[in-house]
N, C-alpha and C positions, 0 to 999 in steps of 0.2 A: 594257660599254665597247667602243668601238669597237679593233679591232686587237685583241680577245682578248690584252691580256697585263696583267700584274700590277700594273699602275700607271706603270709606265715610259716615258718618252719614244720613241715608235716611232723607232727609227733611219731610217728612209723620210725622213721628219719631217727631220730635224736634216742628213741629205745634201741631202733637196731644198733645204733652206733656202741654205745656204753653194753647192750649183749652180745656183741661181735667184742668186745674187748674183754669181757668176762671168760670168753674161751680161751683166750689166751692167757689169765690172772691163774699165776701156780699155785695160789691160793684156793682160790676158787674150786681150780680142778683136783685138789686135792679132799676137800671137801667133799667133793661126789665120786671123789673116788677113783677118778678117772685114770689109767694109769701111762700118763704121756705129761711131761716137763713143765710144758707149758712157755711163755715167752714175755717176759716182765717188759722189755722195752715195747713190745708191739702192744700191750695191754695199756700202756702207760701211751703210747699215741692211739688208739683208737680213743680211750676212754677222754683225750685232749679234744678228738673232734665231737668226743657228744658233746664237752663242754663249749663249745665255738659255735653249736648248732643249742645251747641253752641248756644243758641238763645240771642243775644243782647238783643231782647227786653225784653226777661224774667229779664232778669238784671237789665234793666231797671224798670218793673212792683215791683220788689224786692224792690230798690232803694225807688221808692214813698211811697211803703210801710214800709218801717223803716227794713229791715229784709238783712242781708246779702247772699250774693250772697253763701256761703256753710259756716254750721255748723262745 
């Protein structure tokens, strides 16, 4: 198995997913300033699959955002 571990979701895995969704969070990128739109529906699916791969806090980021944790 790749990542040598015991069957467990690589934590790599489950950060990258919810910071791949933060790029796309118009919030976010407005925050740093960043000066490009951004994309609320693809923020709102990345930030779905950290949650499917376990990240509370995506659940949480979901939550503030009005959007349920899966379609």
């Amino acid at each position: 198995m790749a990542g040598g571990g015991g069957g467990g979701v690589d934590p790599g895995r489950v950060a990258g997913a919810a910071a791949f969704g933060r790029t796309y969070d118009p919030g976010f990128l407005a925050g740093i300033h960043a000066n490009i739109p951004g994309d609320p529906a693809a923020a709102v699916a990345w930030h779905r699959r950290a949650v499917a791969l376990g990240d509370d806090q995506a659940k949480d980021w979901l939550a503030r955002h009005g959007a349920k944790a899966a379609e």
